[in-house]
ZADRENKOL-236125 format. One record per residue (C-alpha): x, y, z. Coordinates in pm, 1 decimal. Example, Ala and Ser with C-alpha at 12.3 -4.5 7.8 and 13.67 -1.06 7.14 Angstrom:
residues 2
u->1230.0 v->-450.0 w->780.0
u->1367.0 v->-106.0 w->714.0
END
This chain:
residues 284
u->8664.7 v->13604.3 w->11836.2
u->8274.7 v->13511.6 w->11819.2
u->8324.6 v->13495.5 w->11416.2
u->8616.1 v->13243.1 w->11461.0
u->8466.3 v->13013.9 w->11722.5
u->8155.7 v->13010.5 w->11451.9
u->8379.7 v->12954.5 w->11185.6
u->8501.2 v->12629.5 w->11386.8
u->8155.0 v->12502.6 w->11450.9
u->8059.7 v->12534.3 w->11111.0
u->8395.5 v->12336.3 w->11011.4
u->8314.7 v->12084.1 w->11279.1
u->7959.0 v->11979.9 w->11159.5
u->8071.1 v->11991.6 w->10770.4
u->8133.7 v->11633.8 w->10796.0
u->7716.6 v->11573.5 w->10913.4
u->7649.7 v->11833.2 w->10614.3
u->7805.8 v->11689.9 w->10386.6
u->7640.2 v->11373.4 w->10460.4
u->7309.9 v->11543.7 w->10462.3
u->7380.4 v->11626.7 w->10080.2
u->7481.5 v->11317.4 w->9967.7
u->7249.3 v->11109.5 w->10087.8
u->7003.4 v->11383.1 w->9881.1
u->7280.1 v->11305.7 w->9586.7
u->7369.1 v->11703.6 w->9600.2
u->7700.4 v->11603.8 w->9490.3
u->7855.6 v->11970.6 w->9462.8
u->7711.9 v->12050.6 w->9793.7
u->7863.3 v->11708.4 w->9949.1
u->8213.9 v->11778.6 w->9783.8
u->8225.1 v->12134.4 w->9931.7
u->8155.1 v->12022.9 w->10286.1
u->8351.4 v->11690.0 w->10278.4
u->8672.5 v->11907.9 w->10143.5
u->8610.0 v->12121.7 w->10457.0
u->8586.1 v->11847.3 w->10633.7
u->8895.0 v->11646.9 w->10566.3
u->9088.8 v->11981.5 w->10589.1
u->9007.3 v->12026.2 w->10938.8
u->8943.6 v->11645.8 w->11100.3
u->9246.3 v->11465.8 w->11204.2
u->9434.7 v->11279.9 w->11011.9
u->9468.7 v->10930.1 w->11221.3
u->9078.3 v->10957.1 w->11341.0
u->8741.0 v->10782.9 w->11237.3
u->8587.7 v->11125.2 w->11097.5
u->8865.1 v->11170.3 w->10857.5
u->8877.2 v->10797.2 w->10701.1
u->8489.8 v->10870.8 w->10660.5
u->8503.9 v->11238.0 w->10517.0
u->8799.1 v->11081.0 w->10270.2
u->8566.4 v->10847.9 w->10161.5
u->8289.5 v->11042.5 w->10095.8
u->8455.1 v->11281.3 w->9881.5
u->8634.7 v->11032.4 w->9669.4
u->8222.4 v->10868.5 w->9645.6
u->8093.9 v->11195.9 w->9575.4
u->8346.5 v->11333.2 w->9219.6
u->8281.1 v->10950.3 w->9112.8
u->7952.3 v->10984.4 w->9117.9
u->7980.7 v->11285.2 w->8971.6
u->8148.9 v->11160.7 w->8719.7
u->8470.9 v->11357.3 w->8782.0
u->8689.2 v->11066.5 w->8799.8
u->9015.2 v->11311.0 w->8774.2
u->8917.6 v->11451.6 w->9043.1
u->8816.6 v->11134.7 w->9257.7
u->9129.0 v->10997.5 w->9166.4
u->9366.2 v->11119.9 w->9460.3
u->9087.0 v->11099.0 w->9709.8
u->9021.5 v->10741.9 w->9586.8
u->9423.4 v->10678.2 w->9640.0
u->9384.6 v->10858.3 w->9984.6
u->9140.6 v->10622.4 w->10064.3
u->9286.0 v->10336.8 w->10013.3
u->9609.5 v->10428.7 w->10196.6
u->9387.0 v->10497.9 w->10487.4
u->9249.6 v->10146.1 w->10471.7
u->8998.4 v->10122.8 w->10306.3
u->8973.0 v->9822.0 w->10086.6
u->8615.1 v->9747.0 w->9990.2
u->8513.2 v->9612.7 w->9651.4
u->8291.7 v->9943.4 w->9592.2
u->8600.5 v->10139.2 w->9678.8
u->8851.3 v->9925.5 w->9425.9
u->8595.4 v->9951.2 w->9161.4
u->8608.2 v->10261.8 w->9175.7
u->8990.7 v->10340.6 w->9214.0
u->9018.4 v->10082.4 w->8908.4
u->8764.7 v->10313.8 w->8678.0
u->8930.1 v->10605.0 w->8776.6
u->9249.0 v->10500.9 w->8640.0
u->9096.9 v->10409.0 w->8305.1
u->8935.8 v->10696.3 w->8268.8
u->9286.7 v->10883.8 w->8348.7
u->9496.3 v->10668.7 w->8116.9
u->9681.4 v->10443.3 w->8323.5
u->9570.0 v->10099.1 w->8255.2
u->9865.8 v->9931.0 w->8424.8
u->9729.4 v->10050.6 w->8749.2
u->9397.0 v->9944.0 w->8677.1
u->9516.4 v->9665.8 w->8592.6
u->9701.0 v->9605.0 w->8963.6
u->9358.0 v->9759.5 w->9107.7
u->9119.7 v->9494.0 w->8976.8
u->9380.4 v->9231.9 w->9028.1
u->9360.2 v->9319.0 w->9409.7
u->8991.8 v->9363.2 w->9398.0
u->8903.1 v->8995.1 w->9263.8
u->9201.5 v->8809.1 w->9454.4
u->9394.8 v->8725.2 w->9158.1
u->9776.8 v->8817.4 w->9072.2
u->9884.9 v->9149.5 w->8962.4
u->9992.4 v->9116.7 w->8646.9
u->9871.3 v->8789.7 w->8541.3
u->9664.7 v->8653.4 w->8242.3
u->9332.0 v->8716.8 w->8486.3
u->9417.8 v->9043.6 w->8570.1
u->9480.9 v->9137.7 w->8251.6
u->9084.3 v->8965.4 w->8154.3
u->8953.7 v->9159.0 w->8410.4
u->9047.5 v->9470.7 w->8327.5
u->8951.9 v->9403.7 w->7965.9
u->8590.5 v->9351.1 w->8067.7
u->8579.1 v->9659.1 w->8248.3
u->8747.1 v->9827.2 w->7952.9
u->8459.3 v->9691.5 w->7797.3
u->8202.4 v->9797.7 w->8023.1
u->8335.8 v->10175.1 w->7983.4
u->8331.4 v->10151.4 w->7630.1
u->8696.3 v->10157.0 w->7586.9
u->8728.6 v->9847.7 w->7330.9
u->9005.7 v->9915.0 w->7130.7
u->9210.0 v->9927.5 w->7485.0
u->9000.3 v->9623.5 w->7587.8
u->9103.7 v->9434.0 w->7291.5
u->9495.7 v->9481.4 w->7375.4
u->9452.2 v->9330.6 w->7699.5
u->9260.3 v->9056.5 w->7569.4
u->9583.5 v->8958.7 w->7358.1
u->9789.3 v->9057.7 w->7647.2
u->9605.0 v->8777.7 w->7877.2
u->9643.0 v->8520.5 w->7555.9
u->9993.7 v->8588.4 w->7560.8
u->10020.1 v->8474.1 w->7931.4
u->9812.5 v->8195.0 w->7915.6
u->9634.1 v->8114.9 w->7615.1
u->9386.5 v->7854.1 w->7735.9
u->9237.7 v->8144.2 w->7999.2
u->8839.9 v->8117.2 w->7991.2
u->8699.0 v->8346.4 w->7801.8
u->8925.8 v->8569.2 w->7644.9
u->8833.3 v->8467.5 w->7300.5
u->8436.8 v->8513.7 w->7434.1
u->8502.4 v->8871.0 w->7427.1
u->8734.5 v->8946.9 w->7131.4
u->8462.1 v->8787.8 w->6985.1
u->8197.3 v->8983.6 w->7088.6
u->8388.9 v->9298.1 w->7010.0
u->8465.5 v->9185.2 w->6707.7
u->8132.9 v->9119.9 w->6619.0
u->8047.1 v->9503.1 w->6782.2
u->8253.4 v->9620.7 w->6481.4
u->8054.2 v->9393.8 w->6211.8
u->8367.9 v->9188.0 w->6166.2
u->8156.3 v->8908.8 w->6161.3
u->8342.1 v->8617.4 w->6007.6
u->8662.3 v->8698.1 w->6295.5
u->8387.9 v->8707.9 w->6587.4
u->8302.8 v->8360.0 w->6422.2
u->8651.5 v->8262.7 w->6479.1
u->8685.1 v->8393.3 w->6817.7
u->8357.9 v->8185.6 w->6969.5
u->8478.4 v->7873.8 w->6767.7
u->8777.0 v->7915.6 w->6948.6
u->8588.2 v->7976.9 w->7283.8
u->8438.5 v->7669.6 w->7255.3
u->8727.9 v->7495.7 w->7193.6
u->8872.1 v->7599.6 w->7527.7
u->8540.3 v->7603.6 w->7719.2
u->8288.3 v->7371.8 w->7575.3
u->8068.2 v->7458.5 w->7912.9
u->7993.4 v->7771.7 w->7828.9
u->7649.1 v->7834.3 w->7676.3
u->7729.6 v->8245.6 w->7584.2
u->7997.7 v->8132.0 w->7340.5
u->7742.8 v->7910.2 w->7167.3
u->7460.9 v->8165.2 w->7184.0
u->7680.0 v->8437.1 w->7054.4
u->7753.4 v->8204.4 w->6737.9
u->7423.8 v->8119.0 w->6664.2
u->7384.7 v->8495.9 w->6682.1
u->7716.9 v->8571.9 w->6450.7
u->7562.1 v->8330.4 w->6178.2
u->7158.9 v->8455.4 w->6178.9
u->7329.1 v->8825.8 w->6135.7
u->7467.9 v->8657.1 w->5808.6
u->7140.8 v->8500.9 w->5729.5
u->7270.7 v->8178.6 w->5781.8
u->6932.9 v->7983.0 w->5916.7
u->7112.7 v->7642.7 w->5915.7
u->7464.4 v->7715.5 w->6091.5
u->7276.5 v->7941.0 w->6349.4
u->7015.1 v->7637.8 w->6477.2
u->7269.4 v->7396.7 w->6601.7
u->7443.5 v->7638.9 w->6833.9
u->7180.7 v->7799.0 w->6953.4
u->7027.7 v->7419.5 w->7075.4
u->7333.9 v->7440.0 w->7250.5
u->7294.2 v->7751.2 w->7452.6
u->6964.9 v->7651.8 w->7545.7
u->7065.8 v->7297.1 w->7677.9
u->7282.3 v->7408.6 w->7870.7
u->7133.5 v->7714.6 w->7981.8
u->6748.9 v->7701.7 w->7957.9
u->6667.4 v->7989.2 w->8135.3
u->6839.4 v->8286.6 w->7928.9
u->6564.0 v->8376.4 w->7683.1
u->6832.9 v->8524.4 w->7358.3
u->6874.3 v->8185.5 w->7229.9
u->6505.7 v->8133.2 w->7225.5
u->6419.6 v->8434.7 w->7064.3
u->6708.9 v->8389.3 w->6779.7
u->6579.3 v->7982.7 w->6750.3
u->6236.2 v->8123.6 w->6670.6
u->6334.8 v->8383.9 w->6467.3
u->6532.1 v->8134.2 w->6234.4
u->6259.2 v->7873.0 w->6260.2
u->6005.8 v->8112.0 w->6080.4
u->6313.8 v->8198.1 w->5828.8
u->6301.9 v->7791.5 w->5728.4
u->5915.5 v->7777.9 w->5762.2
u->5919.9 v->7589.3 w->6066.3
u->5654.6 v->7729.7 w->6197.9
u->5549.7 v->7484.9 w->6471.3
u->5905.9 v->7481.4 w->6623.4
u->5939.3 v->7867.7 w->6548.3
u->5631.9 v->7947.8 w->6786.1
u->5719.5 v->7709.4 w->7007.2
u->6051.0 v->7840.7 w->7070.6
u->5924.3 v->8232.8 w->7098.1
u->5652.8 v->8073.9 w->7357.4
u->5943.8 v->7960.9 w->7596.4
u->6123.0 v->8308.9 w->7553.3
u->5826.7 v->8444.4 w->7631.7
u->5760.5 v->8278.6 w->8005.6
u->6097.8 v->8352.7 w->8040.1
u->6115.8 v->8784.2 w->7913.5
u->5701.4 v->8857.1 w->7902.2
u->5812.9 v->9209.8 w->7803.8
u->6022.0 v->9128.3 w->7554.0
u->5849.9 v->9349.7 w->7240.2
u->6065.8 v->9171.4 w->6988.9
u->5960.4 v->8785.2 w->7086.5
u->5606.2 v->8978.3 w->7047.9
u->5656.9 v->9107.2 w->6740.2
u->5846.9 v->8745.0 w->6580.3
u->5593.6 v->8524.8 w->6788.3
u->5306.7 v->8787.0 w->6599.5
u->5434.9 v->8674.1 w->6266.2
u->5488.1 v->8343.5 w->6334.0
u->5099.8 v->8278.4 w->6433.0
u->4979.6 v->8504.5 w->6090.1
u->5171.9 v->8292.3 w->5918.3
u->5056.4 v->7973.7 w->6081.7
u->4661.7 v->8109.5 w->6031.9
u->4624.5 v->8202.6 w->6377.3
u->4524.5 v->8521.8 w->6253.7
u->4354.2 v->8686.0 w->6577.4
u->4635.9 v->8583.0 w->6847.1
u->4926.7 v->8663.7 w->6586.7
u->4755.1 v->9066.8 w->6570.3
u->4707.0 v->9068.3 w->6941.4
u->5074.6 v->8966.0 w->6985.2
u->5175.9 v->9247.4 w->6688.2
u->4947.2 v->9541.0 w->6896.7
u->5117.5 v->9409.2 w->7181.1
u->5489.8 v->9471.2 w->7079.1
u->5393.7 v->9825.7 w->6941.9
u->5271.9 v->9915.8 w->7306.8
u->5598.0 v->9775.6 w->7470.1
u->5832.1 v->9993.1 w->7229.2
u->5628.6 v->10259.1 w->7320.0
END
């Protein structure tokens, strides 16, 4: 009888242990004692929604997403609606193979219609961000063939395409972006990137003017503008350009290491070493 009434105790505080463990990110520990939990709170009350939760939290971020999956669902059925939570739920079923769900999840998550072109771009860029691009670029064409004048679809085919050194169709993509959305400076700075990868100084400058005028604070096109600067022996513009990128990314060792040539070459011999020792130490 004593045993048993310990037994219950121990149940009954599993939910403040396995809180105790997660907030130490002991995820196995927190699983353990949030399964007790949930098997003993009840169903309809407070301590349950939050011992659900926990455990769905805890196999994400363990990165057993099979396993978070029906805890995530439970969650959600419970009430829980949070963008964390829907994130979450939406990963999960990429990770499990079923991207139409993922594709209803992230739909709910961002406001937008399940099953429409934005979904569909949505989903994509979290395809993306989980390294799943060959998925990805299917529901890129997917949201083209819905709408094809939605934002930035053609942004990120491009880039992809451009991941897989298919240069001259990344080329096409951005053109394309552009076309569609002549406000966004990423589409330009990604083409001015496409054409310096292809050594072509000339093509690159124009777009990458571009990206910075309409978004000056984003150091990448400054970096690439110096870089093909020095290429065409513009050397004034060249360190001018890596100057600005610098104010803008001070630890960047690669504006270091261009701006260090740039000043050799220009016969600022003492600064252009300092900036050269300086971009070894940041890779370092």
């Amino acid at each position: 009888m004593i045993a048993l009434l310990l037994l219950l105790l121990a149940e009954g505080k599993a939910l403040e242990q396995g809180l105790a463990h997660y907030r130490s990110r002991e995820y196995a520990k927190a699983i353990e004692a949030f399964t007790r939990a949930a098997a003993v709170e009840k169903p309809d009350g407070a301590r349950y929604r939050e011992s659900v939760n926990l455990l769905a939290l805890s196999y994400y971020l363990s990165g057993r997403y099979a396993d978070a999956l029906p805890w995530l669902e439970k969650a959600r059925l419970a009430g829980q609606r949070s963008p964390e939570l829907l994130h979450m739920l939406g990963a999960s079923y990429l990770h499990a193979g079923k991207p139409e769900q993922a594709v209803r999840t992230f739909g709910e998550m961002y406001g937008v219609q399940a099953g429409s072109a934005a979904a569909y771009l949505i989903t994509a860029q979290m395809m993306v961000r989980q390294e799943m691009e060959e998925e990805a670029d299917k529901h890129l064409q997917r949201a083209l063939a819905l709408d094809a004048r939605i934002p930035e679809a053609h942004y990120l085919l491009g880039e992809l395409a451009v991941y897989r050194g298919q240069i001259e169709t990344g080329i096409e993509e951005f053109r394309k972006e552009i076309a569609l959305n002549p406000n966004f400076a990423p589409a330009y700075y990604k083409l001015g990137d496409a054409y310096t990868r292809r050594e072509q100084w000339e093509e690159a400058v124009p777009y990458l003017q571009k990206s910075v005028w309409l978004s000056p604070t984003h150091s990448g096109p400054y970096i690439l503008l110096g870089k093909a600067y020095l290429r065409k022996k513009d050397l004034l513009n060249a360190e001018g350009m890596l100057r600005r990128a610098l104010q803008l990314d001070p630890g960047n060792h690669q504006t270091h290491y261009i701006l260090g040539q740039t000043l050799m070459q220009a016969g600022k011999t003492e600064e252009g070493r300092k900036m050269l020792q300086r971009s070894q130490e940041l890779r370092q």
